[in-house]
C-alpha positions as CSV (number, residue, x, y, z in Angstrom):
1,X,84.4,-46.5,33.3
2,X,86.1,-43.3,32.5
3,X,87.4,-42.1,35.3
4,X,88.8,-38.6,34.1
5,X,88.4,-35.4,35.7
6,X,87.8,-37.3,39.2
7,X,89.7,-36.2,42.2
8,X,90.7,-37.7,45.5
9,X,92.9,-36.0,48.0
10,X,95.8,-38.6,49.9
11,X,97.1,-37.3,53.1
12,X,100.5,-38.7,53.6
13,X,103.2,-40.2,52.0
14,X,104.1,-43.4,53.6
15,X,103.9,-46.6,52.0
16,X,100.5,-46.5,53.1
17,X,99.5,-43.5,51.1
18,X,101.5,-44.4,48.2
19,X,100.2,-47.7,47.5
20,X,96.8,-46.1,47.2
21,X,97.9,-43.4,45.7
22,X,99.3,-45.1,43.1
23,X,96.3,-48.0,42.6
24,X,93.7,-44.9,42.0
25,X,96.1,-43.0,39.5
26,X,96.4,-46.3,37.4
27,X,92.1,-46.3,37.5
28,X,92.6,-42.9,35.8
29,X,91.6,-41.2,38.8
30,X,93.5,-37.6,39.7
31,X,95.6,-37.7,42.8
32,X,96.6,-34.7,44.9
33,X,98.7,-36.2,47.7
34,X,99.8,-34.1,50.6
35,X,102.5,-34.5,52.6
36,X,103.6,-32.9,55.8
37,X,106.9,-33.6,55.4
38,X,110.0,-32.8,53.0
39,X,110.0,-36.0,50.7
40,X,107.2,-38.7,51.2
41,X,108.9,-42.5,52.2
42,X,107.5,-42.4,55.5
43,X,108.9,-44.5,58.4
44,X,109.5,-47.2,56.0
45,X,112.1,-45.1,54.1
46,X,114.2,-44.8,57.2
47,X,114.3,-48.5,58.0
48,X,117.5,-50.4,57.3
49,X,115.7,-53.9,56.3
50,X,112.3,-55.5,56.6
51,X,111.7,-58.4,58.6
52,X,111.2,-61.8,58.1
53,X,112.9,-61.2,54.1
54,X,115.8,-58.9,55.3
55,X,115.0,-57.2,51.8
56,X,116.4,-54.0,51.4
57,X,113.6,-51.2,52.6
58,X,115.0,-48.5,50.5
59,X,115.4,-50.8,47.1
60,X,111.9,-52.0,48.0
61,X,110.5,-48.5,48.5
62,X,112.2,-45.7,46.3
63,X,110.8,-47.2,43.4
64,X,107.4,-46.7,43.9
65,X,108.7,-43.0,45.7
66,X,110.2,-42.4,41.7
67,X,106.8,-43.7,40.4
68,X,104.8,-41.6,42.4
69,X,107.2,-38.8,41.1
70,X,106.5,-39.7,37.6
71,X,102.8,-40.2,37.1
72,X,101.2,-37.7,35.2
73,X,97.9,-38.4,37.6
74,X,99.3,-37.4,40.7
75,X,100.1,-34.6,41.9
76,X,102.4,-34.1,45.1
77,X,102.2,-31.3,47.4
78,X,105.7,-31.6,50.3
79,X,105.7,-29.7,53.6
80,X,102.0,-28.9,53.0
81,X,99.2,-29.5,55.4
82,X,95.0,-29.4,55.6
83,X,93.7,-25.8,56.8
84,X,89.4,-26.6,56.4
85,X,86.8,-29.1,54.6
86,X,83.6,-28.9,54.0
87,X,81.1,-31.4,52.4
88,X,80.1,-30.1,49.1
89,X,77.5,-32.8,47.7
90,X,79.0,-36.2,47.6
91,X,82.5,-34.4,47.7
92,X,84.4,-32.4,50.0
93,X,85.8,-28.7,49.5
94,X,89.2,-28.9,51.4
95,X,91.7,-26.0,51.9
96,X,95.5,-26.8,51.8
97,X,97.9,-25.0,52.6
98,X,101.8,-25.3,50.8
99,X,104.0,-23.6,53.1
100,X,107.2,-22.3,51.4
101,X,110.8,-24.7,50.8
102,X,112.5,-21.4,49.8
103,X,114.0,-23.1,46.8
104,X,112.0,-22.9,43.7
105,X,111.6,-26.7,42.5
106,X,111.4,-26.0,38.9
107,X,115.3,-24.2,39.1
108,X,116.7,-26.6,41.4
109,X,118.9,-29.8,40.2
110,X,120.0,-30.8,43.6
111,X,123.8,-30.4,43.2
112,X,123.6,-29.7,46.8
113,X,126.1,-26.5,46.8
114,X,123.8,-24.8,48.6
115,X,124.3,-27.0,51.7
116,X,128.1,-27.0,51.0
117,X,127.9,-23.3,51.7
118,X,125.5,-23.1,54.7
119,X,127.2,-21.4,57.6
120,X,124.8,-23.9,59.6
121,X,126.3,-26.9,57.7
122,X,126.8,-30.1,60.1
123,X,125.4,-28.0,63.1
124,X,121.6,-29.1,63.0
125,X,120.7,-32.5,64.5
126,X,119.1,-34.6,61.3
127,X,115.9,-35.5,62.0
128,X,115.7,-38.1,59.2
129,X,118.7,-39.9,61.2
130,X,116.8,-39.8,64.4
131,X,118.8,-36.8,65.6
132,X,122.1,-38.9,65.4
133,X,124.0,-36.9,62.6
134,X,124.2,-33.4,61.3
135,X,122.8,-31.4,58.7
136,X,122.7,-27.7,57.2
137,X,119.6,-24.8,57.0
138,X,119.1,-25.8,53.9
139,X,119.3,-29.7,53.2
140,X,117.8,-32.5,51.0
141,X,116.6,-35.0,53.7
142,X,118.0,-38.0,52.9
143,X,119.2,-38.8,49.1
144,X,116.8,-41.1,47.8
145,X,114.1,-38.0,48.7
146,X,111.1,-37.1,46.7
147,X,110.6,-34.5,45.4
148,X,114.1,-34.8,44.5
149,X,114.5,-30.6,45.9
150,X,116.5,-28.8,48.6
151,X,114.7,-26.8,50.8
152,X,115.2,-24.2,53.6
153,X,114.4,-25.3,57.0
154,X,112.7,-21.7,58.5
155,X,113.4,-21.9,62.0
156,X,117.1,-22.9,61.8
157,X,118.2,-20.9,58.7
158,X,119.8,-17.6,60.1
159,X,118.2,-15.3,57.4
160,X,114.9,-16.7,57.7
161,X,114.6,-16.8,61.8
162,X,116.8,-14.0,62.2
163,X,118.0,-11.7,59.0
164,X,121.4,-12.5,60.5
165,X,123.2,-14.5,57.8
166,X,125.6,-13.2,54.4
167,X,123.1,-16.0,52.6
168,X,126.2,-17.9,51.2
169,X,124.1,-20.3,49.8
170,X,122.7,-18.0,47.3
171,X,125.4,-17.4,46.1
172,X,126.4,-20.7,45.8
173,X,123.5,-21.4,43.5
174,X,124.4,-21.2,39.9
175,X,120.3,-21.4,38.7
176,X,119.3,-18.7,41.3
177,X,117.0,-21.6,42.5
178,X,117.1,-19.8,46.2
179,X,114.4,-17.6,47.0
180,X,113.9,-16.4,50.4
181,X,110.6,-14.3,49.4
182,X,109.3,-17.3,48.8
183,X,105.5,-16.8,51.1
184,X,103.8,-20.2,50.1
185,X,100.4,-20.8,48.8
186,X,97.1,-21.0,50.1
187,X,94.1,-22.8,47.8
188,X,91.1,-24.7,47.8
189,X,89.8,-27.8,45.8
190,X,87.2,-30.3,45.4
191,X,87.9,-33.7,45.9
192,X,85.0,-36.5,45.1
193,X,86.8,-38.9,47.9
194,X,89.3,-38.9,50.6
195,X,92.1,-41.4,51.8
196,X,94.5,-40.8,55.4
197,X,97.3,-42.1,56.1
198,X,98.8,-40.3,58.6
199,X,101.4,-42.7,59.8
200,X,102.7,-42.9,63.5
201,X,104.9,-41.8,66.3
202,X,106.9,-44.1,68.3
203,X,106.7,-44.0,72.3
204,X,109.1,-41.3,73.8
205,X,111.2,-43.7,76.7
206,X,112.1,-40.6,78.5
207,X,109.3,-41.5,80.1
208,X,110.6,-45.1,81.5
209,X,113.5,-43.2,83.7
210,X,114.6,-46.9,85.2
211,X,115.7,-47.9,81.4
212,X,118.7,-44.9,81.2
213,X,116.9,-43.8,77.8
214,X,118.5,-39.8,77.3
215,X,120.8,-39.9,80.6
216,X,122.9,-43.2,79.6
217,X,125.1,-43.6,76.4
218,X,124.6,-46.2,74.9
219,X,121.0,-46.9,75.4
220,X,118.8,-46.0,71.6
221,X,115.7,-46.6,70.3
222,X,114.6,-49.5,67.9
223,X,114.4,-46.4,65.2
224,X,117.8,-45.2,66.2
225,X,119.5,-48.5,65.8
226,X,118.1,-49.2,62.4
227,X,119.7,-45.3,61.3
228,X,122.9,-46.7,62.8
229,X,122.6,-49.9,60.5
230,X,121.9,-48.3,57.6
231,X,124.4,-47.0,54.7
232,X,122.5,-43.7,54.3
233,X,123.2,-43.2,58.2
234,X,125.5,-41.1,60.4
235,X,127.9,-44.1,60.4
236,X,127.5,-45.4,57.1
237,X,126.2,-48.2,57.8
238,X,129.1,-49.2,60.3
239,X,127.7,-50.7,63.6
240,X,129.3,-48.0,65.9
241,X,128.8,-46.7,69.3
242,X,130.6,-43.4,70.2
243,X,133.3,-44.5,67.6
244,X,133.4,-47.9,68.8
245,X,131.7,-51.3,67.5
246,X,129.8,-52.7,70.3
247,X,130.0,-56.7,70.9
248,X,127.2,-57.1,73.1
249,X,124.0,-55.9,72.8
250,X,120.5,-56.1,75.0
251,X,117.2,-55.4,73.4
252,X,114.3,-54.9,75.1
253,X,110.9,-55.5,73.9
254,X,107.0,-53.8,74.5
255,X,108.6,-50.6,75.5
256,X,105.6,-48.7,76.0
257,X,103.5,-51.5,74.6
258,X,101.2,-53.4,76.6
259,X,101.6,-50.9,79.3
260,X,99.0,-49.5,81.6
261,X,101.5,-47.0,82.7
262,X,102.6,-45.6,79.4
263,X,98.7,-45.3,78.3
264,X,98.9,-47.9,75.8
265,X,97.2,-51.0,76.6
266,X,97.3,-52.1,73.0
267,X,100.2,-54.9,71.4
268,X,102.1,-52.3,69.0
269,X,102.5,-55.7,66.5
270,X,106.1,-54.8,65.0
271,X,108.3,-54.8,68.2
272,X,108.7,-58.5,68.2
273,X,109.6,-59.0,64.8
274,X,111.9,-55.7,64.4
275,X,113.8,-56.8,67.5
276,X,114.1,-60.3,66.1
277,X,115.4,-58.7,63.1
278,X,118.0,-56.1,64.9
279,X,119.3,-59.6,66.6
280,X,119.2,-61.3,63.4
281,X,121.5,-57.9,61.7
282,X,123.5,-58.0,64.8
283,X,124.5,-61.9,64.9
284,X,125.6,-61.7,60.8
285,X,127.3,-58.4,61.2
286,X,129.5,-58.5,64.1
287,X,131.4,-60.9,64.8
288,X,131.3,-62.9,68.1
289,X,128.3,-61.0,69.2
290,X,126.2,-61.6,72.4
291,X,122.7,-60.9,72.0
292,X,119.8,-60.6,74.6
293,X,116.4,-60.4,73.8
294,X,114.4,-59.7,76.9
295,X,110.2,-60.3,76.0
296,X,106.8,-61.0,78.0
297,X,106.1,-63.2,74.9
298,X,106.5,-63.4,71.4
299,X,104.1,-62.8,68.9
300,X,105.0,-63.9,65.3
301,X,101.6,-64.6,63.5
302,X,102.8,-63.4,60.0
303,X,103.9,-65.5,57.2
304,X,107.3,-66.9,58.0
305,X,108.1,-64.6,61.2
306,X,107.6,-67.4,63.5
307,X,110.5,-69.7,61.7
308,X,112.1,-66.1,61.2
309,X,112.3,-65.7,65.2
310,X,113.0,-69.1,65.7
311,X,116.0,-69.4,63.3
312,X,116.8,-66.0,64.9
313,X,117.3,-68.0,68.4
314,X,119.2,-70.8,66.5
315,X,122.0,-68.0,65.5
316,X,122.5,-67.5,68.9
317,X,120.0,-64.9,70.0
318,X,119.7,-65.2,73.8
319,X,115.7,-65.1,74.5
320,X,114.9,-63.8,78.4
321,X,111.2,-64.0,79.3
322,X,110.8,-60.3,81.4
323,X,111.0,-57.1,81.4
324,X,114.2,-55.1,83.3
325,X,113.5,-53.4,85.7
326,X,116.3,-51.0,85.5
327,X,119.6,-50.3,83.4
328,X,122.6,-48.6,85.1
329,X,126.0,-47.5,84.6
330,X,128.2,-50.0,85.3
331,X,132.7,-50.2,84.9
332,X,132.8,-49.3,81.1
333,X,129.8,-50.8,80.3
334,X,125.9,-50.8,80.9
335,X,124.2,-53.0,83.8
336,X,120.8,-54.8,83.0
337,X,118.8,-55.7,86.0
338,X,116.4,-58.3,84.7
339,X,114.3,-61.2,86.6
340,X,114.2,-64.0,84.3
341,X,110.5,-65.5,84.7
342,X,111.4,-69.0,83.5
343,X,114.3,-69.6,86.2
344,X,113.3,-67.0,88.6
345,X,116.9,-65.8,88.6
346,X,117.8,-62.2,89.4
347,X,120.2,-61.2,86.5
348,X,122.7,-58.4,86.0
349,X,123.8,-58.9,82.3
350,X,127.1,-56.7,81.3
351,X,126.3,-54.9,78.1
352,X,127.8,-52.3,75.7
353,X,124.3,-51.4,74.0
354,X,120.7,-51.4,74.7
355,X,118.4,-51.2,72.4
356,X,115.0,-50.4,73.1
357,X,112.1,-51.6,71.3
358,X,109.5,-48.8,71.6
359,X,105.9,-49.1,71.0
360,X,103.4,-47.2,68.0
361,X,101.8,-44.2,69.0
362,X,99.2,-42.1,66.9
363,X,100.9,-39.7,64.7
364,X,100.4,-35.8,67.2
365,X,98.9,-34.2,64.2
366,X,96.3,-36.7,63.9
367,X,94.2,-35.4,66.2
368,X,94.3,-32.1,64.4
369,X,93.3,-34.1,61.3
370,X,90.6,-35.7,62.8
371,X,89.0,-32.0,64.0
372,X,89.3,-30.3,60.7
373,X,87.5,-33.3,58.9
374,X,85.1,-34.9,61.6
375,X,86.6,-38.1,62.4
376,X,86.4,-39.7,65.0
377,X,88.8,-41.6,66.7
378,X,89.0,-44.3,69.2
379,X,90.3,-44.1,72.9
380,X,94.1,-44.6,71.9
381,X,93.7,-41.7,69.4
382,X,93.9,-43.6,66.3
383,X,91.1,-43.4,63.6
384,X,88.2,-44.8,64.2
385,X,86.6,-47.6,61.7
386,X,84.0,-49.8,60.8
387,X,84.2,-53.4,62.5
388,X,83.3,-54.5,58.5
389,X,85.0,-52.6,56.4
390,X,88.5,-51.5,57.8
391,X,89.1,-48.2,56.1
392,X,86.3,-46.8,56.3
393,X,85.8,-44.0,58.7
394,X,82.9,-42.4,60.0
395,X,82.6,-39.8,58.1
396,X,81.2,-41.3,54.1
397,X,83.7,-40.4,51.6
398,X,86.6,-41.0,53.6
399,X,89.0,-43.3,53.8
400,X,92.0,-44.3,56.2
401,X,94.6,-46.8,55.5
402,X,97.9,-47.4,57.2
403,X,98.8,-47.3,60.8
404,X,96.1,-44.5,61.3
405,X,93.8,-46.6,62.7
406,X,96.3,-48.9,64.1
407,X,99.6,-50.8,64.4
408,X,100.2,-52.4,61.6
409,X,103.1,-54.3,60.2
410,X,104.6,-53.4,56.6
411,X,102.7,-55.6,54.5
412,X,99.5,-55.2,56.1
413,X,99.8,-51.3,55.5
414,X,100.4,-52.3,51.9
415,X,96.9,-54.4,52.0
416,X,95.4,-51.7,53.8
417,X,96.2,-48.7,51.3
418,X,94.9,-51.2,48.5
419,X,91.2,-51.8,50.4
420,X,91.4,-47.9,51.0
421,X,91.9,-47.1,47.4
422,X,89.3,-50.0,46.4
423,X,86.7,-48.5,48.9
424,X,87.7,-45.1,47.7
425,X,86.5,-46.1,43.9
426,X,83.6,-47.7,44.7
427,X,82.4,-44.8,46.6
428,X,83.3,-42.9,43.3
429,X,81.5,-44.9,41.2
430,X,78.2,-45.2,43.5
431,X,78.3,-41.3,43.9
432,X,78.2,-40.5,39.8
433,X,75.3,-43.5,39.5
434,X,77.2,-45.4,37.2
């Protein structure tokens, strides 16, 4: 079949997204992917290793990122975002909106100058990092990022917020790639299908006071420790803790998971394996380690993750079944307060790091999403699908893949995009009668 001159429109750039993307640009079809964000990649991008392999996620990922880059069949739209749709025949008109980078992509060669010369350099918290390094007004995310561009971050650059700044970086820019008239663009196409992927939030544990999330050093997020294990993070990869390498460590598991309190009822599916896979980094890269695991149960139903978490335990992972009930400060060290269920022993561990393993929300703009396109979504907030066929929405013509309708591990996101783009052509084909 030929397949030219027909459109479908991918929101978001996770691996989600770009596995479909890519399998409907190899049928021929044109792809216009949008992305929210500054560089697509995802959650998986920022990920230190995948569990049970312990493969690399960035030399798994950033290939497909560069592929996605390079086809001639899709085309990527960054820090843009849906404004309106509206069926039109067995398509949809859909409005998108490109808000401005401030640094024209066809001039820039990312020598990175420009951030050198920021008067805000390594004074903005770096959201890629989980807010643990520091970044300038005008940045590349993280250096593996596609589009391979700097861009101005509005609200923090001086000039932009404020007209307050001597724009050093301009100057700094030998191609004159800077332009802070820069307004955006505004337009409207028709797409014959539609595929989501909006991706996910994790649970803010603010919320759980008892565990010392925010008001204790030394207590992080599951998300946070894997930026602290990577070599693209604040530390280089170096396991350290306020300049110091930690030699025991407590993780806790379905941390807003499970959890009538928290909202979320639901099993978030990767907590138990990432955890297992922190313990697993933890045991081969420090040396003489303790390692606490504290669970309500395990649940390793993937291929190998159950001999994965067991061999994890055979390293010398210390397995406690229940939850804390509080972390405090203790002499030079944290203090967990845990009942071990098997025993019935009150415990006070000694610690130096807690690591907590926080559950999958629904990504907040997904509910935006969902109102500009009439979806519907279940009572979590995740997109609603059909018992039969899992991407497909309620609305004909579109498509979700990913964890927008639910947790979902890495390589069942990958399986998902592929049914989404599969579901997506046949739907293309049954529209044009062939």
């Amino acid at each position: 079949m030929d397949n030219s001159g027909k459109n479908v429109l991918v929101v978001g750039g996770g691996i989600g997204g770009i596995t479909a993307a890519l399998e409907l640009a190899s049928c021929g079809i044109n792809v216009s992917m949008v992305e929210s964000g500054p560089s697509i990649g995802g959650r998986m991008i920022q990920l230190d290793k995948t569990f049970p392999t312990l493969d690399c996620s960035t030399c798994t990922l950033s290939p497909k990122m560069v592929e996605v880059s390079l086809n001639h069949n899709i085309d990527l739209m960054s820090v843009s975002q849906i404004t309106h749709m509206a069926r039109k025949g067995p398509g949809f008109l859909v409005g998108i909106k490109k808000n401005p980078r401030y640094v024209d992509p066809k001039k820039c060669t990312a020598c990175g100058t420009c951030s050198e010369a920021c008067v805000m350099k390594d004074r903005i918290p770096h959201e890629f990092n989980m807010m643990l390094g520091k970044r300038a007004a005008i940045y590349m995310p993280f250096p593996q990022a596609i589009p391979q561009k700097y861009l101005v971050d509005p609200e923090r650059c001086l000039f932009v917020s404020r007209g307050k700044c001597k724009k050093a970086c301009m100057d700094a820019c030998e191609t004159g790639a800077i332009d802070f008239e820069d307004k955006g663009e505004e337009l409207e196409a028709y797409f014959d299908s539609i595929v989501l992927a909006p991706g996910f939030d994790v649970y803010d544990p603010t919320e759980k006071q008892e565990l010392g999330y925010g008001t204790l050093p030394g207590v992080v997020t599951g998300l946070e420790f894997e930026r602290i294990c990577s070599v693209t993070g604040p530390t280089g990869g170096d396991m350290l803790l306020n300049g110091k390498e930690p030699k025991r460590f407590y993780f806790i598991q379905c941390v807003g998971s499970r959890d009538r309190q928290s909202g979320a009822r639901y099993c978030s599916r990767v907590c138990c394996m990432y955890t297992a896979k922190h313990a697993s980094i933890v045991k081969d890269r420090v040396k003489d380690a303790e390692v606490y695991v504290s669970y309500i149960d395990v649940r390793a139903y993937g291929k190998g993750y159950d001999e994965f978490y067991k061999t994890t335990q055979e390293n010398g992972a210390l397995y406690i079944r229940g939850i804390p009930g509080e972390v405090v400060e203790g002499d030079g060290c944290l203090v967990v307060r845990v009942e071990d269920m098997l025993t019935g022993e009150m415990r006070e561990i000694e610690t130096d790091m807690v690591v907590l393993a926080t559950g999958v929300r629904p990504r907040k703009t997904t509910a935006e999403l969902c109102d500009v396109l009439s979806i519907e979504c279940d009572d979590y907030g995740f997109i609603k699908v059909d018992a039969v066929a899992p991407s497909q929405t309620n609305v004909d013509g579109i498509f979700v893949c990913g964890m927008g309708s639910g947790p979902k591990d890495v390589p069942d996101t990958v399986a998902s995009g592929g049914e989404a783009a599969s579901r997506c052509m046949e739907y293309i084909v049954k529209g044009t009668g062939s």
